[in-house]
N, CA and C atoms as an extended XYZ file, in Angstrom:
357
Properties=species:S:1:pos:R:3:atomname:S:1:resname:S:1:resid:I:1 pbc="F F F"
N       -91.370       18.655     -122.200 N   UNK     1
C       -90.646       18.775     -123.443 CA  UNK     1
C       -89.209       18.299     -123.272 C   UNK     1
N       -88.389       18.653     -121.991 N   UNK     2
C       -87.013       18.045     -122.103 CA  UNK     2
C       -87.052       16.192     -122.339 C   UNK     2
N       -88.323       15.762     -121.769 N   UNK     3
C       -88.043       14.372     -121.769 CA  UNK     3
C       -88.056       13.763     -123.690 C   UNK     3
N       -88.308       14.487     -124.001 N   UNK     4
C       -88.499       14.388     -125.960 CA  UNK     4
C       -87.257       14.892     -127.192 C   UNK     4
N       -87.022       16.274     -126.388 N   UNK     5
C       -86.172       16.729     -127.226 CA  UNK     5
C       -84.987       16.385     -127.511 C   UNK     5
N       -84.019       15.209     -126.761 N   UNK     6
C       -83.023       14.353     -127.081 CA  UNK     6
C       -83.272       13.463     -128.079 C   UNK     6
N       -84.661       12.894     -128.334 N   UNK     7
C       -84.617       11.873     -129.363 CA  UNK     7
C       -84.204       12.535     -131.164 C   UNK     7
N       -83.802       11.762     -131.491 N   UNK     8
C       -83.240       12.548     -132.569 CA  UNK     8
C       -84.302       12.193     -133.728 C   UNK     8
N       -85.090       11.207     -133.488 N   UNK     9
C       -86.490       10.794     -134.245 CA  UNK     9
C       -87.327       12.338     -134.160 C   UNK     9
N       -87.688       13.149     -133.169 N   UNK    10
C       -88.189       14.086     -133.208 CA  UNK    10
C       -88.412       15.197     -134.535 C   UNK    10
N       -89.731       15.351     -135.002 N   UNK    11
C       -89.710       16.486     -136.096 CA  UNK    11
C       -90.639       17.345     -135.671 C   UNK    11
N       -90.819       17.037     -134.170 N   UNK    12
C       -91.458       18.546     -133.714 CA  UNK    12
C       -92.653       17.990     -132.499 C   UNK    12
N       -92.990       19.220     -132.405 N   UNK    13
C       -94.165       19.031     -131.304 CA  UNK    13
C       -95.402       20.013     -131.007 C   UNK    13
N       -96.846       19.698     -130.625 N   UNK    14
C       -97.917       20.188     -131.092 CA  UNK    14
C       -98.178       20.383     -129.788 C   UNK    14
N       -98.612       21.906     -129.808 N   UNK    15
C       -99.086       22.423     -128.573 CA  UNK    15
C      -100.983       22.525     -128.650 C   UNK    15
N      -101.387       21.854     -128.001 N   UNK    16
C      -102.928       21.970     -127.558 CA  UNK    16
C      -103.683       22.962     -128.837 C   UNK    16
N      -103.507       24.470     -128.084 N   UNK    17
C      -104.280       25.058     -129.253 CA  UNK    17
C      -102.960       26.344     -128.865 C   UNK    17
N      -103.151       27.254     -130.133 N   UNK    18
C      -102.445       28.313     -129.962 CA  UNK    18
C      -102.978       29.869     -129.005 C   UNK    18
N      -104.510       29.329     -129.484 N   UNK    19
C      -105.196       30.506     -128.490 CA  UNK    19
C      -106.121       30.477     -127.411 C   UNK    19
N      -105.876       31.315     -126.207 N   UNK    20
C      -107.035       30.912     -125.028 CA  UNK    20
C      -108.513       31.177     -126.265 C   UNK    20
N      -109.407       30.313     -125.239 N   UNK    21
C      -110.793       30.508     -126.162 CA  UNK    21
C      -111.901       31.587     -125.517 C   UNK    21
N      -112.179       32.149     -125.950 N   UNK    22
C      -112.774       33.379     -125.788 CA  UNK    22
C      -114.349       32.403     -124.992 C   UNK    22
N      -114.282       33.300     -123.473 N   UNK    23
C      -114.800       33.009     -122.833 CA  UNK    23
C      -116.796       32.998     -123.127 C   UNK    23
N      -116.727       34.198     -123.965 N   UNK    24
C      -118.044       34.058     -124.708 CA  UNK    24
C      -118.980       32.474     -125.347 C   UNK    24
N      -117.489       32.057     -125.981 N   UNK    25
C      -118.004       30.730     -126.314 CA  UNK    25
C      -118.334       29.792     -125.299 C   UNK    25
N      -119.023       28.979     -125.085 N   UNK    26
C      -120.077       28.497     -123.424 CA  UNK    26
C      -119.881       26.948     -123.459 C   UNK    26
N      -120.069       26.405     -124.302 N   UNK    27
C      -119.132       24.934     -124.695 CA  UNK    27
C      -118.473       24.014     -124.305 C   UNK    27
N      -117.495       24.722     -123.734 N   UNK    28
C      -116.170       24.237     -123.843 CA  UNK    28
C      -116.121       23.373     -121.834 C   UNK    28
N      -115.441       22.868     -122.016 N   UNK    29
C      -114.942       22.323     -120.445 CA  UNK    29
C      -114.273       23.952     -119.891 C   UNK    29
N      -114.444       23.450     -118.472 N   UNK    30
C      -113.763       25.545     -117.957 CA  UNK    30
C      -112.327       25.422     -118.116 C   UNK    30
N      -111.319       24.194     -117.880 N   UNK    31
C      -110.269       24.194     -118.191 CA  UNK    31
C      -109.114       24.439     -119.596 C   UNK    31
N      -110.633       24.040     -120.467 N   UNK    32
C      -109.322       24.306     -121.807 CA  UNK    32
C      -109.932       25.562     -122.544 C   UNK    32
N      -110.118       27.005     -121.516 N   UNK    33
C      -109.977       28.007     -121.845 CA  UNK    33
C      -108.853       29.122     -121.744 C   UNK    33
N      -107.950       28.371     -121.389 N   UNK    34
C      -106.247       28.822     -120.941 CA  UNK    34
C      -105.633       28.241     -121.570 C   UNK    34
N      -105.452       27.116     -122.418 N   UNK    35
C      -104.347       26.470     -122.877 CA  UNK    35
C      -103.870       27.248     -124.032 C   UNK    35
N      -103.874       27.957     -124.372 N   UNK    36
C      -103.061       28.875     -125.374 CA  UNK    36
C      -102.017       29.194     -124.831 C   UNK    36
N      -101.145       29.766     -126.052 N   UNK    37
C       -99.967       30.373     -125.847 CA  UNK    37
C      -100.164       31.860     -126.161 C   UNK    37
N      -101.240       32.213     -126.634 N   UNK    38
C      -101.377       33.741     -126.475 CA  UNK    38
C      -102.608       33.657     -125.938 C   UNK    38
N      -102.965       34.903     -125.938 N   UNK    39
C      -104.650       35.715     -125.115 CA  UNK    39
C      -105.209       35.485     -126.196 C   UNK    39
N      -107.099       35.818     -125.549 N   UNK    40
C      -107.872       35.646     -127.157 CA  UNK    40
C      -107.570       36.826     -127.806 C   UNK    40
N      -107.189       38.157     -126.951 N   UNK    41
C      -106.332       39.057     -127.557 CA  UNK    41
C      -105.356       38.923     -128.228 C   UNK    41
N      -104.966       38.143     -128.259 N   UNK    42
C      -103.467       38.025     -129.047 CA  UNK    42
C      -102.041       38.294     -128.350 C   UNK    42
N      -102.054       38.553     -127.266 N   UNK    43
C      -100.948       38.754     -126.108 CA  UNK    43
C      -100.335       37.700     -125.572 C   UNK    43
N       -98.864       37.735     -126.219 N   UNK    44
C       -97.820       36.814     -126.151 CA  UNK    44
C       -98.074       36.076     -124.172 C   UNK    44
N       -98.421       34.991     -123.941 N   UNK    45
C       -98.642       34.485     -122.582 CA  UNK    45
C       -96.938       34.029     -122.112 C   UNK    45
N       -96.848       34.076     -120.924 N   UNK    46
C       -95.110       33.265     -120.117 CA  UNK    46
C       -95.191       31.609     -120.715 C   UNK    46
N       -96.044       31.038     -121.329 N   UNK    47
C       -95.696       29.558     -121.695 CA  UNK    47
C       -95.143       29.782     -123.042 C   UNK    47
N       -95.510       30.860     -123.686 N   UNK    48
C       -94.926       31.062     -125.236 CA  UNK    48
C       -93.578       31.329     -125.120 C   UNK    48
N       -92.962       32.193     -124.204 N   UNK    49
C       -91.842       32.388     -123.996 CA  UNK    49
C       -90.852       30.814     -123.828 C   UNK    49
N       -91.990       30.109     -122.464 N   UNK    50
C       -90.963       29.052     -121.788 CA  UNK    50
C       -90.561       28.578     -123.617 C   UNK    50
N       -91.629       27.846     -124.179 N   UNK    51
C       -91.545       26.730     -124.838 CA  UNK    51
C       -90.654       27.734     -126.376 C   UNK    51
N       -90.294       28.633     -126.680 N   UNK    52
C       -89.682       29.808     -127.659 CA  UNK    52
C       -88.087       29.108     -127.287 C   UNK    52
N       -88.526       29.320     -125.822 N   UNK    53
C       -86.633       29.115     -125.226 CA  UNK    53
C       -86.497       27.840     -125.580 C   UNK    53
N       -87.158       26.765     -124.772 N   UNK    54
C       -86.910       25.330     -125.041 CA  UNK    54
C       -86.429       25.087     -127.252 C   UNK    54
N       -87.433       25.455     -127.405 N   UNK    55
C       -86.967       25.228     -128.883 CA  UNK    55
C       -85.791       26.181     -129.730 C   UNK    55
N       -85.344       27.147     -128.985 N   UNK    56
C       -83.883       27.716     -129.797 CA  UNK    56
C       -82.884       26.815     -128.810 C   UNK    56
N       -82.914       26.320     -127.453 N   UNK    57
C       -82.175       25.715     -127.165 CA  UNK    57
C       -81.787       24.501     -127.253 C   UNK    57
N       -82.731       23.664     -127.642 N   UNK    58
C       -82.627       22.477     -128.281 CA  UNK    58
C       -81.908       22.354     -129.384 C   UNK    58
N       -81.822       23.351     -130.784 N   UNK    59
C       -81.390       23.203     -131.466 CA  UNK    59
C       -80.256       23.300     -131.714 C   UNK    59
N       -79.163       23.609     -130.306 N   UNK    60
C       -77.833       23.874     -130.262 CA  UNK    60
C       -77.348       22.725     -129.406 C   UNK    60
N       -78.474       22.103     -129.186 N   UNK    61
C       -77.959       20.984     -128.028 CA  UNK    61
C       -77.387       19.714     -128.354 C   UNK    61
N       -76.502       19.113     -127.624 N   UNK    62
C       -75.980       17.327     -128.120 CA  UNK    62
C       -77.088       16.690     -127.527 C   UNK    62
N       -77.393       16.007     -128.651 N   UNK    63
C       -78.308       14.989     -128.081 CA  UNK    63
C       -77.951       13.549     -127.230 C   UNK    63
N       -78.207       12.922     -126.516 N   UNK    64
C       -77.687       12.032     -125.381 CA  UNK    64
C       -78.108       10.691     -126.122 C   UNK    64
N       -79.136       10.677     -127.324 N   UNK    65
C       -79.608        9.434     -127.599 CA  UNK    65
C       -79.489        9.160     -129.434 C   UNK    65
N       -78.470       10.261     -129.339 N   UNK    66
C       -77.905       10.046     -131.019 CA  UNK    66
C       -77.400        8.734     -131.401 C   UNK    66
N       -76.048        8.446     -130.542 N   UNK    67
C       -75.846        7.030     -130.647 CA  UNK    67
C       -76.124        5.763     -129.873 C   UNK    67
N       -77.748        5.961     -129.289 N   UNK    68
C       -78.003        4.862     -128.592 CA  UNK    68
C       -79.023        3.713     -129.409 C   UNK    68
N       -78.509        2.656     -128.902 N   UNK    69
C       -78.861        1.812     -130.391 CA  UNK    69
C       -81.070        1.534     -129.935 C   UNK    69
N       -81.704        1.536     -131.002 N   UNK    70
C       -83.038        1.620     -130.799 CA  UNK    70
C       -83.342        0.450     -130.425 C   UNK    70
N       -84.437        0.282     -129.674 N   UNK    71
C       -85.224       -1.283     -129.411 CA  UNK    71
C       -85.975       -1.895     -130.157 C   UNK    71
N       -86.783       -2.930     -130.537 N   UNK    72
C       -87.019       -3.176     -131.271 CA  UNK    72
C       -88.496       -3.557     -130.724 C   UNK    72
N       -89.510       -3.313     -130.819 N   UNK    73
C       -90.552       -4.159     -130.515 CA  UNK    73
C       -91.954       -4.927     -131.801 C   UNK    73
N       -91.586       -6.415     -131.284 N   UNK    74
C       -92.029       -6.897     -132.768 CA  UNK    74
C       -94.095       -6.502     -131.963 C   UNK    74
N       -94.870       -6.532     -133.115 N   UNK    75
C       -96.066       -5.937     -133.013 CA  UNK    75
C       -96.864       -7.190     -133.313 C   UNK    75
N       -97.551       -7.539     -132.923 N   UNK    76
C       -98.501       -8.966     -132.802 CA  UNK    76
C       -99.431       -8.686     -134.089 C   UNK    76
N      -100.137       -7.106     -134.286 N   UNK    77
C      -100.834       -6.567     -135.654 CA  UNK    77
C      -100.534       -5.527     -136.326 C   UNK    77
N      -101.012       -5.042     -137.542 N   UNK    78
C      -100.425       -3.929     -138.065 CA  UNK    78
C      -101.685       -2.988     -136.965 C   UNK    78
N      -100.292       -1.948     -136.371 N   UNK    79
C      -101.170       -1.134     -135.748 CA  UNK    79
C      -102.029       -0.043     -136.283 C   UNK    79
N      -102.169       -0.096     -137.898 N   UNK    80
C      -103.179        1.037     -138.272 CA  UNK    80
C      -104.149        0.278     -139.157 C   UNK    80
N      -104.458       -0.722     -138.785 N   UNK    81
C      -105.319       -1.734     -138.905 CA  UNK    81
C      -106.873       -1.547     -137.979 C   UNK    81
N      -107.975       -1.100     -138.077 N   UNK    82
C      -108.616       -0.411     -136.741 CA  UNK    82
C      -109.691       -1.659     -136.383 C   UNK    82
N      -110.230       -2.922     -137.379 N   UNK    83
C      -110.162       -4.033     -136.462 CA  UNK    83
C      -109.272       -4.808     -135.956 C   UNK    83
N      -108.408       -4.477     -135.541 N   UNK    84
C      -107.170       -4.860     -134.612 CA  UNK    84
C      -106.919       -4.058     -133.704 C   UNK    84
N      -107.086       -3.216     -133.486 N   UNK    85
C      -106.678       -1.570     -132.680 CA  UNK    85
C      -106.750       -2.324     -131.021 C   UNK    85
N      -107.936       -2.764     -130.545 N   UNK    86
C      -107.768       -3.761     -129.292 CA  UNK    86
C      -106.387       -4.229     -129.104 C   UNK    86
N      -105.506       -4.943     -129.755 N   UNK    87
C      -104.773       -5.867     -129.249 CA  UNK    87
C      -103.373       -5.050     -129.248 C   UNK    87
N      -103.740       -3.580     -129.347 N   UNK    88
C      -102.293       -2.601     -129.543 CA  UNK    88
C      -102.894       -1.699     -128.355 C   UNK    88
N      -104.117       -1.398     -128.117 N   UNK    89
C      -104.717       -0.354     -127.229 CA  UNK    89
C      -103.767       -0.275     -125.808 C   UNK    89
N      -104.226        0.974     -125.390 N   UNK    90
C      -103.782        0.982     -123.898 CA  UNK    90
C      -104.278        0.062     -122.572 C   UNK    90
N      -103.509       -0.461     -121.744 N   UNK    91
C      -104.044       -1.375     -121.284 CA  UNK    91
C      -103.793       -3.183     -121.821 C   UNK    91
N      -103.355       -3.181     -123.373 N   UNK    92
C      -103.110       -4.446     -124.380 CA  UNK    92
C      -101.650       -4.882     -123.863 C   UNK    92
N      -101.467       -6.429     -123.735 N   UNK    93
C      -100.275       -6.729     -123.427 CA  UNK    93
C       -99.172       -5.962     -124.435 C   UNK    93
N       -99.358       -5.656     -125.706 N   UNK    94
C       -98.189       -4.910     -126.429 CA  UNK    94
C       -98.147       -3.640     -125.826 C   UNK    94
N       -99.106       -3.300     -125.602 N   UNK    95
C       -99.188       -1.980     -124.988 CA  UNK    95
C       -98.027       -1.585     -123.358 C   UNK    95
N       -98.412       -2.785     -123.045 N   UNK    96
C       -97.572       -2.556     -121.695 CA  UNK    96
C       -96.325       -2.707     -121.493 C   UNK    96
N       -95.915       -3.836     -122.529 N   UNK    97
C       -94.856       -4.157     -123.100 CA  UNK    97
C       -94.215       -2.803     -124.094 C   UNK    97
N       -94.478       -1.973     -124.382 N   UNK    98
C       -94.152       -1.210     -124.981 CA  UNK    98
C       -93.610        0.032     -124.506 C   UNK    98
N       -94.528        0.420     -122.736 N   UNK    99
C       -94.218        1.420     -121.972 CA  UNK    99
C       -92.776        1.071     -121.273 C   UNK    99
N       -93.502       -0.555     -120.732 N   UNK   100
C       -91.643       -0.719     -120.283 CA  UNK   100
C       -90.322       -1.082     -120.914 C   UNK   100
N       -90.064       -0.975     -122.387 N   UNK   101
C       -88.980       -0.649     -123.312 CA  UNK   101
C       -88.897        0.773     -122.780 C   UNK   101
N       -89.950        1.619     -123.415 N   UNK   102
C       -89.871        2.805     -123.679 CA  UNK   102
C       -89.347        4.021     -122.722 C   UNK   102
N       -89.737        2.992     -121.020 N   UNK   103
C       -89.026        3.693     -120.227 CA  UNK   103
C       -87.355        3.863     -120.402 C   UNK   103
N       -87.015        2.775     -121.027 N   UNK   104
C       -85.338        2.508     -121.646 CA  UNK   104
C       -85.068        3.534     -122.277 C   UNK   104
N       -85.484        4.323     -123.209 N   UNK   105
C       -85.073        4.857     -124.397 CA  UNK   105
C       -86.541        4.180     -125.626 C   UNK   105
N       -85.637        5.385     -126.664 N   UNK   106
C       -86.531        4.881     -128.054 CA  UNK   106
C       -86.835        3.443     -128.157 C   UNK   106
N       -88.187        3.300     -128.780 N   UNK   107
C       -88.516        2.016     -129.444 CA  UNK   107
C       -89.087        2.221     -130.796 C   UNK   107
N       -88.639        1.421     -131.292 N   UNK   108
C       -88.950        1.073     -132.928 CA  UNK   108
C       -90.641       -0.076     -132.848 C   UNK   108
N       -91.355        0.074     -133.004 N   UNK   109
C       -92.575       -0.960     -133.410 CA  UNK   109
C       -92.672       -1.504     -134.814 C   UNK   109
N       -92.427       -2.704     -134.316 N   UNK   110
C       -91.801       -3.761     -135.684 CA  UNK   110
C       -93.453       -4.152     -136.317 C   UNK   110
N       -93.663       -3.617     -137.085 N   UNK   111
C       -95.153       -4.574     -137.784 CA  UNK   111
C       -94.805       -5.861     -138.307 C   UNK   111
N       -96.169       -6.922     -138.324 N   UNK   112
C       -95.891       -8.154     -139.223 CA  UNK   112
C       -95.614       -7.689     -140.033 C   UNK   112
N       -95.466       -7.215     -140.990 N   UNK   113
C       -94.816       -6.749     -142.582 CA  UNK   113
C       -93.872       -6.831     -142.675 C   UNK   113
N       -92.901       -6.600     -141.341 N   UNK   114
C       -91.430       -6.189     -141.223 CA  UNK   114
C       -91.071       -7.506     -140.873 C   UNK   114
N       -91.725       -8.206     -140.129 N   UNK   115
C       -90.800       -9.579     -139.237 CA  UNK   115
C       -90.388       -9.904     -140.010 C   UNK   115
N       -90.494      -11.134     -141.290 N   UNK   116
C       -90.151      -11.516     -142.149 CA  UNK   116
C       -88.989      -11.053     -142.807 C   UNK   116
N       -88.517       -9.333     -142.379 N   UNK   117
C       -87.159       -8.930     -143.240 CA  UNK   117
C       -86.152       -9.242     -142.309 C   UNK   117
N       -86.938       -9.058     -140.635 N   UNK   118
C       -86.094       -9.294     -139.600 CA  UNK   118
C       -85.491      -10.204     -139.083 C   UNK   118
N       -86.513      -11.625     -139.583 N   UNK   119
C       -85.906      -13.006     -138.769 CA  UNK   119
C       -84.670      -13.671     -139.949 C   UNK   119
């Protein structure tokens, strides 16, 4: 979570599930019967706490990437296009191209729609 909560794009963040899953249910992989933040009882778990703190402290915090100017990455397809989804996927030259901006700071993903306002 610290690596996120500087971006000032941020409107939040989604934790897995809120409750361990009650072991009765037989289903499931054995691992994602803990990922809650409470018991199937309902008993506040130490990750509810960590991530309670992280988010009242964030909200008092300066952010480091308020005035850092965004990147721009132009997008070869519209990425919510899903016969196109290949050429944005993980592993896709935009794709890779995208991790190493992103290691920089924020990136913006420019759709064809947009080039045209941009060039």
């Amino acid at each position: 979570m610290d690596a996120v909560v500087d971006n000032p794009a941020l409107c939040g963040i989604t934790w897995w599930c809120s409750h361990d899953i009650d072991p009765a249910l037989l289903d499931f992989p054995h691992r994602e019967y803990d990922l809650g933040l409470f018991t199937v009882d309902h008993r506040r778990k130490p990750v509810a706490d960590v991530l309670a703190s992280v988010c009242a402290g964030s909200a008092n915090r300066p952010t480091r990437l308020a005035n850092a100017a965004r990147r721009g990455l132009m997008c070869p397809v519209d990425p919510r296009d899903p016969q196109t989804r290949d050429q944005v996927a993980p592993g896709s030259t935009f794709h890779q191209d995208w991790v190493g901006l992103r290691k920089l700071g924020p990136v913006a993903i420019v759709p064809p729609a947009r080039t045209s306002l941009t060039a």
